[in-house]
C-alpha positions as CSV (number, residue, x, y, z in Angstrom):
1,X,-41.4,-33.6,-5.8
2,X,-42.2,-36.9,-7.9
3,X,-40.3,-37.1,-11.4
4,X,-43.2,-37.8,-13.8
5,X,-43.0,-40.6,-15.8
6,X,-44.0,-40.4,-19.7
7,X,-45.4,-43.7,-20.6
8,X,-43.9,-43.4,-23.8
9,X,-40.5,-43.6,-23.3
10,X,-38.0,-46.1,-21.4
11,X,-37.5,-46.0,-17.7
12,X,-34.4,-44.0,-17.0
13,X,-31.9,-46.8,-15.0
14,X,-30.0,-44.6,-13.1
15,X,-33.1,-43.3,-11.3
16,X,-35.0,-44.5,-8.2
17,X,-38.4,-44.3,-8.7
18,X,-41.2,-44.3,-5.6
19,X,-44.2,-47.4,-5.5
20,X,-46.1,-44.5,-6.5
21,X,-44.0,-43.9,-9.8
22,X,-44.0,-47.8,-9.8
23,X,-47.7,-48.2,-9.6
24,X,-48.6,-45.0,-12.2
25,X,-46.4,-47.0,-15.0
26,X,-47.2,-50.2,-14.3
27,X,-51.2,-50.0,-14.1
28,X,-51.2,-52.2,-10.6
29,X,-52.6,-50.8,-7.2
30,X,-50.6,-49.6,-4.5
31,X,-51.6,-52.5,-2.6
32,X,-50.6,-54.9,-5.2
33,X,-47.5,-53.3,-5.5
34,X,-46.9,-54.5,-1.7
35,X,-48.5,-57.2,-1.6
36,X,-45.4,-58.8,-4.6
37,X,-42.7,-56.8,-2.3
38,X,-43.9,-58.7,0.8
39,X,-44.1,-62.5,-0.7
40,X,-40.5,-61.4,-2.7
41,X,-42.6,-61.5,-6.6
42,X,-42.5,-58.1,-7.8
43,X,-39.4,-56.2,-8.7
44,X,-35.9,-55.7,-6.4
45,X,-36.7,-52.7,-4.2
46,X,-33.9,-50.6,-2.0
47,X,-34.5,-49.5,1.2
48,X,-33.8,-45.9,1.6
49,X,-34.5,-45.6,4.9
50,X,-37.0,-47.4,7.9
51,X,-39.9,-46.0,5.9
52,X,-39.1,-45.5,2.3
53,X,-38.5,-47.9,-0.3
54,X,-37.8,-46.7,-4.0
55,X,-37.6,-48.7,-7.4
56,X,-34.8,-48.9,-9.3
57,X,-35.3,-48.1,-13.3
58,X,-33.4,-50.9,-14.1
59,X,-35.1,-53.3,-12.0
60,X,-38.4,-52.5,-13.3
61,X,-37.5,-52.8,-16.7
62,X,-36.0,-56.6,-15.8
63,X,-39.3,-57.8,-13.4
64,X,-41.6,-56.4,-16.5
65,X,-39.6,-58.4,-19.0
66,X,-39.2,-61.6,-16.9
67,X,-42.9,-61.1,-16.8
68,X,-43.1,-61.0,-20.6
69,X,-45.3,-64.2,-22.1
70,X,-46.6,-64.6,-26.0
71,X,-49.2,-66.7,-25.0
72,X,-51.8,-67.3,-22.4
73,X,-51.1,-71.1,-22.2
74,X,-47.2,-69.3,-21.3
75,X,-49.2,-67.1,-18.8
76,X,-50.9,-70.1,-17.2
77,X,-48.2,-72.1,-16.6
78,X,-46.0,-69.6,-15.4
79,X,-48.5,-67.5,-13.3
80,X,-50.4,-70.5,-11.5
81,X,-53.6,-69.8,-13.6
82,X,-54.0,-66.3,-13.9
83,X,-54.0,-65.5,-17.3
């Protein structure tokens, strides 16, 4: 069963969360999701087995801040453009 994530509060750390999790608290698309696993851009990822990859809270939390930007002339010189 998947641990439901309340927007509202901070990703737990200590728990591994599925690209489903990922993709409910983040807003992308499954696709996009991996589509940044397979060029290495979106967060670290552990494989859990051949077919099963989860998310660690942690690592979530530090690709979304690394992602942070107070500006879109920040966002288009750090994102090639897309801001």
């Amino acid at each position: 069963m998947l641990q439901s994530i309340d927007h509202r509060k901070n990703l737990d750390d200590h728990v591994v969360y599925t690209e489903k999790q990922l993709c409910s608290f983040t807003g992308m698309s499954s696709r996009t999701a991996q589509k940044h696993r397979q060029d290495g851009t979106g967060p670290a990822y552990i494989q859990l087995s051949a077919r099963r990859i989860g998310y660690r809270g942690q690592d979530i939390r530090a690709w979304l801040e690394s992602r942070t930007v107070r500006s879109t002339a920040q966002a288009t010189t750090r994102f090639k453009g897309a801001a």
